[in-house]
C-alpha positions in Angstrom: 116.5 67.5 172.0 114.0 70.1 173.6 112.8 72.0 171.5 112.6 76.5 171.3 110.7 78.2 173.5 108.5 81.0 172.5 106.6 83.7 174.9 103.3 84.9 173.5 101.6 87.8 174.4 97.7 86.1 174.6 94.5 87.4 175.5 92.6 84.8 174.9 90.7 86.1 171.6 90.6 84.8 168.2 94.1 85.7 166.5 96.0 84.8 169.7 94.3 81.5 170.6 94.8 80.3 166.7 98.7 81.6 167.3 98.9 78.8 169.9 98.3 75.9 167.4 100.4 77.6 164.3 102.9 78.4 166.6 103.1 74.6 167.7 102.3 73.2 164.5 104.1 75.2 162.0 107.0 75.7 163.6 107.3 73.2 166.1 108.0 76.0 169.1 107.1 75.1 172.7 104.7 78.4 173.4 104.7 80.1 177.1 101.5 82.3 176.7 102.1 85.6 179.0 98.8 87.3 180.0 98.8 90.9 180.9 96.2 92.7 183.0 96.1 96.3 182.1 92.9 97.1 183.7 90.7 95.5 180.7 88.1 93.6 181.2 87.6 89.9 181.9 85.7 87.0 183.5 88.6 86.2 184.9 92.4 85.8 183.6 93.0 82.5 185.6 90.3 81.0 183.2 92.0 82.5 179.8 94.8 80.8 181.7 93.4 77.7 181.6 92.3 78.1 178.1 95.9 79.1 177.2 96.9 75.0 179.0 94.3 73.1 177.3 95.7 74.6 174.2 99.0 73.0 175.0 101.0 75.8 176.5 104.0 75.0 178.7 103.9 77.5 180.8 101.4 80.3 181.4 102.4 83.7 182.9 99.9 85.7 184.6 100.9 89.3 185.0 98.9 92.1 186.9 100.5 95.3 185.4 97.3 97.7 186.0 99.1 100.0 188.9 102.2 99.9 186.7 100.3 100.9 184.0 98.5 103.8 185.7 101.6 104.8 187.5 104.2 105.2 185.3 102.6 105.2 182.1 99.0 106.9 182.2 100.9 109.4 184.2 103.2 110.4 181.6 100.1 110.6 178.6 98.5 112.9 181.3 101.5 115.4 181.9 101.8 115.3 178.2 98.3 116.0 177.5 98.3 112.9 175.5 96.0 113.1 172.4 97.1 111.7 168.9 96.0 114.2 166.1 94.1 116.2 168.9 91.5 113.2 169.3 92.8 109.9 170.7 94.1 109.6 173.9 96.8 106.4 173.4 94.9 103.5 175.0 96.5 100.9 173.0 99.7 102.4 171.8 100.1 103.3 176.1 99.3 99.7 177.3 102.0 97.8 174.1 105.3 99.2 175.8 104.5 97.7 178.8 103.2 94.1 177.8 106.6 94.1 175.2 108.8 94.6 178.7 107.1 92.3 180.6 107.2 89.8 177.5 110.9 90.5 177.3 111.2 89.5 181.4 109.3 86.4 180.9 111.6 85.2 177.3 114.8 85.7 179.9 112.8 83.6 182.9 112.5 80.4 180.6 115.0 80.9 178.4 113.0 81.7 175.3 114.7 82.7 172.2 111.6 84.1 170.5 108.4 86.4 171.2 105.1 86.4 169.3 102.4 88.4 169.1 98.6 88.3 167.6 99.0 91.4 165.6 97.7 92.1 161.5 100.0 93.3 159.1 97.9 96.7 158.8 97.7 97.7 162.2 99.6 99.5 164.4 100.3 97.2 167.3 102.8 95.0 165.1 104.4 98.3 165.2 104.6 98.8 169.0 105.4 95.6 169.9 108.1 95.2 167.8 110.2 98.0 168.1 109.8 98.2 172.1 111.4 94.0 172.1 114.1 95.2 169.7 115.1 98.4 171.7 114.8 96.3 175.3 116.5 92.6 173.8 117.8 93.3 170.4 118.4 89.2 170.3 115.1 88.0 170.8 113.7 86.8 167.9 109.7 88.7 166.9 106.9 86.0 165.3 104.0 87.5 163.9 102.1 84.6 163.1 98.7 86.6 161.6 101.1 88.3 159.0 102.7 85.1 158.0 99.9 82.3 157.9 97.8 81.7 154.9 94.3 81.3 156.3 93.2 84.8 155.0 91.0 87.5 156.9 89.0 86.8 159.9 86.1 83.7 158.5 89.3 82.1 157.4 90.2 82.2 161.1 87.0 81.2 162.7 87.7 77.7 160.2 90.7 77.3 161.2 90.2 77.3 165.0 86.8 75.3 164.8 88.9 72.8 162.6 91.9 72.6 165.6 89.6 72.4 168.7 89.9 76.4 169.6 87.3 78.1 171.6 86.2 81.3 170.2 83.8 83.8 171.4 83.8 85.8 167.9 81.2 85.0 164.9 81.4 86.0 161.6 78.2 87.9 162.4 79.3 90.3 164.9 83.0 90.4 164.1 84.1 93.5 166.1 87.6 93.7 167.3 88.0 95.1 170.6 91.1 96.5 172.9 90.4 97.3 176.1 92.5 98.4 179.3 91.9 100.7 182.5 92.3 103.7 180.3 89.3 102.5 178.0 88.2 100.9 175.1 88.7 100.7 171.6 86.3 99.1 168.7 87.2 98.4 165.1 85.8 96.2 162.0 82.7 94.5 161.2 80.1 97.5 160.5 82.3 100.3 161.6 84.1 99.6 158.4 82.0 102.1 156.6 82.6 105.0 157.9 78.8 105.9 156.4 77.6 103.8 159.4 76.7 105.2 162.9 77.9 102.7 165.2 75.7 100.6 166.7 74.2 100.6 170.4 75.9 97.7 171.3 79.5 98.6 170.8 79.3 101.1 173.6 79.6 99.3 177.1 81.5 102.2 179.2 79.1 105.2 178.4 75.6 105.3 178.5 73.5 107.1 175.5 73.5 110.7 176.2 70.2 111.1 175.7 69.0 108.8 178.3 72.1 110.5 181.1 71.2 111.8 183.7 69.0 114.9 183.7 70.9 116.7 186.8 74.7 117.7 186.2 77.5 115.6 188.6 80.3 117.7 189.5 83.4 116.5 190.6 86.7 117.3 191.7 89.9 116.3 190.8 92.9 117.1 193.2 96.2 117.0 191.6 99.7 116.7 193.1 102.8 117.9 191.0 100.7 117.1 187.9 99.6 113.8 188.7 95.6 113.0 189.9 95.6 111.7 193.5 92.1 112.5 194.3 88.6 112.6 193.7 86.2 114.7 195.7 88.8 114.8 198.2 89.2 111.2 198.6 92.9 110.0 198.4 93.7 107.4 195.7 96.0 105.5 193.9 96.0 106.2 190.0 94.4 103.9 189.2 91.4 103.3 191.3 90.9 107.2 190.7 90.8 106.4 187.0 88.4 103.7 187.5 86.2 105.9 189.5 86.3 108.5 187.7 85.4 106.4 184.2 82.3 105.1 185.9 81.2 108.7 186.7 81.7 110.2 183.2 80.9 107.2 181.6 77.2 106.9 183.6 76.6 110.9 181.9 77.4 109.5 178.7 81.0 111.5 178.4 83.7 109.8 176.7 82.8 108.7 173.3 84.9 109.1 170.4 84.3 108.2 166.5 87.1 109.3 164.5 88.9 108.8 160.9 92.4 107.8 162.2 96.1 108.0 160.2 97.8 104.6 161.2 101.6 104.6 160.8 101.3 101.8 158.7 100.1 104.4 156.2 96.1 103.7 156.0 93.3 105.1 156.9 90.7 103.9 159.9 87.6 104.6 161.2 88.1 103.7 165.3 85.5 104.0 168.1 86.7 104.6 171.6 85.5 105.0 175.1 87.8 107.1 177.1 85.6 108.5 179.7 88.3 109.4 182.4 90.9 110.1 180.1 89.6 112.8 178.1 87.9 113.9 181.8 91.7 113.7 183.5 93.4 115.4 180.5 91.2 118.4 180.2 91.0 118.9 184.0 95.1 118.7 184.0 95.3 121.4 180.7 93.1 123.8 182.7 95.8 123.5 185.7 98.4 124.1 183.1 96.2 127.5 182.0 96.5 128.3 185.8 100.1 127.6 186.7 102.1 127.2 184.1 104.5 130.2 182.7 103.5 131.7 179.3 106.6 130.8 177.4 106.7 127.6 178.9 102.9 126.7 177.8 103.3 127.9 174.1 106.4 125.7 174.1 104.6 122.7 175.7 101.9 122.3 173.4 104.5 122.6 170.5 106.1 119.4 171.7 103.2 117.7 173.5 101.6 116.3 169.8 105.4 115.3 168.9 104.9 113.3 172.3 101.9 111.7 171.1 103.2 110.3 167.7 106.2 109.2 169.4 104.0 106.9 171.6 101.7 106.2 168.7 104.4 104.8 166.0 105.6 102.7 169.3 108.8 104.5 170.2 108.3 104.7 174.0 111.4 103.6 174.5 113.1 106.1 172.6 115.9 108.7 173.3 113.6 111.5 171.9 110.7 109.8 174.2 112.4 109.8 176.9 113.9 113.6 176.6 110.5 114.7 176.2 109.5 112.7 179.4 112.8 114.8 181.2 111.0 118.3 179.9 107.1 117.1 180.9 108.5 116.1 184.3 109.9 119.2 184.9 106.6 121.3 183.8 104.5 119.5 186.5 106.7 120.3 189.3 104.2 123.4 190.3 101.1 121.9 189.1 99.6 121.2 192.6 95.8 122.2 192.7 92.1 120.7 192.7 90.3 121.8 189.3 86.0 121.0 189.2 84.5 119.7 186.3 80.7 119.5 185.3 79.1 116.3 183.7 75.9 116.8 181.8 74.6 114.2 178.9 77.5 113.5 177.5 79.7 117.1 177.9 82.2 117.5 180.1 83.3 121.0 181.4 85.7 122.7 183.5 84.0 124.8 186.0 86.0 125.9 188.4 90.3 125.2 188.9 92.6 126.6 192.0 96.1 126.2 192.8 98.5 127.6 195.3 101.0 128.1 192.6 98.4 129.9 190.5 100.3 132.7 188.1 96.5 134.5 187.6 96.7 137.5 189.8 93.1 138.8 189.9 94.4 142.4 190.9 96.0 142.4 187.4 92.8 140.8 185.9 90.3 142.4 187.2 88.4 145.4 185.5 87.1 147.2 189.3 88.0 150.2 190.9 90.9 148.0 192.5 92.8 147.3 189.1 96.9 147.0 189.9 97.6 147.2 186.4 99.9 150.3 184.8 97.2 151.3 182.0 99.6 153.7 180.8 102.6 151.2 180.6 100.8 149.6 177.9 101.8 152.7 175.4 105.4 151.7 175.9 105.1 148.0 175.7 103.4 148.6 172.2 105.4 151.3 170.8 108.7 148.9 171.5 106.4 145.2 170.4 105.6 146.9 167.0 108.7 148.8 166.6 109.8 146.3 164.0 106.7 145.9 162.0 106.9 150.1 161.9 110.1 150.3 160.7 109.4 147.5 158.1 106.5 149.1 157.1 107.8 152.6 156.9 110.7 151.2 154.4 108.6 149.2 152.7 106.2 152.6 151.3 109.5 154.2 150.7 110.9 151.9 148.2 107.3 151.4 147.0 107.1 155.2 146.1 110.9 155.1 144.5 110.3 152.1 142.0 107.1 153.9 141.0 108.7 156.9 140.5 111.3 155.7 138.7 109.0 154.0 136.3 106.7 157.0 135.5 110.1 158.8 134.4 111.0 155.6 132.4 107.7 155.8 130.6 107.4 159.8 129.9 110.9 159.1 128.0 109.2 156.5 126.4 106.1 158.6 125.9 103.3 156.1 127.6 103.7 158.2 131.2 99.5 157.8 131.8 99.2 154.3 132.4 102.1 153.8 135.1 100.8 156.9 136.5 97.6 155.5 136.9 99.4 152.3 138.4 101.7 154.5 140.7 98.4 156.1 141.6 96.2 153.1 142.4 99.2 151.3 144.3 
């Protein structure tokens, strides 16, 4: 009798490669290890592969998903202005929906009645992961073999897989935890734990020191095409070898750095690093196109909803209905946002400089303050008198009822023969 199959999303690290043996030896599953390449980097997936064989897999499922991921993911975090609580730009919580789909694709190929992943119980991946397989195959079966095993926190780990014959690249001296896709890089646990601690020089790979960037500014220019980035310096690329261009510019001027207390939706606090060079590059550059093109009412509106965009994609509801309505209105906001926008990189800033559009809704005869000005001066009168017509009116009532209570009150008290301390009151009001 053959036994269940089970895909596993592995990337060759610690938890996953541990996964592999508990997977097989706990619960007897045959284990088809899917590897994903979203851009992160690697010596080489064909050798995680291999690792992923002499472990005992079955079957091992290489999957480049990095022009995917740029095209229809990074795409969407950009016309959203993607930034969880005004800091993070999604790295992780944009690369889970896709991996989960792809997982799902490779549990129908082989006939697989479950999926696992590496993911802790206090993170937020378990989150992602799960929720995307349950929305795409509600009858696939979710292992998550960290949460469930009893070998404890990380040393526990290390035992466990020098014990089974596992090759691991961590120590239990320099136990960072590290995501990483074309987007950027994220860095968690060991030292960074206290949030007391600068991190160290050596978690930083993607960005160079600031203070030892360049001492000339690098400009750049980023040509967009209804919203999404198709060139640099007027070169014409895909998404993403523009993004990876682009990170290796901002990232050589030390731009791109982030060190942040973070709200997971599991309900803790943590303190994350991140390198995000060309995403915190792209998204500024696209906002300032926005400024230019975009109608008043529609912008106001748009940042209103763009943060309710962000924790959707955060607590790992891409597939959502409410996701995907808010995809329908971003879509539609990009439609006029074709234009080249300049930004300046200097030891570690990055600026906007300069932004043009042929759709631009800033009319420099209405802006300008020279001889030349197209602007009705004396319309203004009107436009306020009618704005503040309310607020008058309010106002205006508001002193009349004022004066009538006190009123009544100081001929209340001269009956009651104590008339000069309201008066006083009615006087100071």
């Amino acid at each position: 009798m053959s036994k269940e199959k089970v895909v596993l999303a592995y990337s060759g690290g610690l938890d996953t490669s541990v996964c592999i043996k508990w997977l097989q030896n706990e619960l007897d599953l045959d284990v088809i290890a899917m590897l994903g390449n979203v851009g992160q980097e690697h010596d080489g997936l064909e050798k995680i592969a291999d690792k992923a064989r002499s472990l005992g897999c079955i079957a091992v499922e290489v999957v480049d998903m990095t022009d995917e991921f740029a095209d229809e993911y990074l795409t969407r975090a950009i016309a959203a202005n993607a930034m969880y609580e005004n800091k993070y730009p999604l790295l992780s919580a944009l690369s889970r929906p896709l991996i989960s789909a792809h997982l799902v694709d490779v549990a129908h190929k082989y006939g697989a009645t479950c999926v696992a992943h590496g993911c802790t119980g206090k993170g937020n991946d378990q989150v992602r992961f799960e929720t995307s397989i349950a929305t795409l195959d509600p009858s696939l079966k979710v292992l998550a073999p960290v949460r469930e095993w009893d070998l404890g926190m990380r040393p526990d780990e290390i035992a466990y897989a020098k014990a089974h014959g596992v090759p691991v690249a961590q120590s239990i001296e320099k136990p960072y935890s590290i995501d990483d896709n074309l987007w950027g890089r994220a860095i968690e646990a060991g030292v960074l734990e206290d949030p007391w601690n600068e991190p160290p020089a050596d978690i930083w790979t993607m960005t160079v020191d600031p203070a030892f960037a360049p001492d000339e500014a690098a400009y750049v220019e980023i040509g967009f095409t209804a919203g999404v980035p198709t060139s640099l310096d007027g070169e014409q690329l895909s998404v993403a070898e523009l993004v990876a261009k682009l990170n290796a510019i901002a990232g050589a001027n030390g731009y791109g750095r982030i060190d942040m207390i973070e709200n997971r939706y599991v309900g803790l606090k943590s303190r994350e690093c991140y390198e995000v060079p060309a995403g915190l590059a792209l998204i500024a550059a696209h906002k300032a196109l926005e400024d230019l093109c975009l109608e008043r009412d529609v912008l106001h509106y748009k940042l209103s909803l763009e943060q309710t965009w962000a924790d959707q994609v955060y607590n790992g509801r891409w597939f959502s209905p409410l996701k995907e309505a808010l995809d329908a209105f971003m879509a539609d906001t990009q439609a006029a946002l074709t234009g080249v926008v300049k930004l300046k990189f200097y030891k570690g800033s990055c600026v906007v400089v300069g932004r043009k559009s042929a759709a631009a809704l800033y009319d420099q005869s209405l802006a300008t303050y020279d001889n030349d000005d197209a602007f009705d001066q004396k319309a203004a009168k009107g436009f306020i008198d009618i704005q503040g017509l309310s607020l008058k009116t309010w106002a205006t009532k508001k002193t009349e009822v004022a004066s009538a209570t006190a009123a009544a009150a100081l001929k209340l008290d001269v009956v009651m023969g104590s008339a000069e301390p309201v008066l006083a009151d009615a006087v100071n009001y």
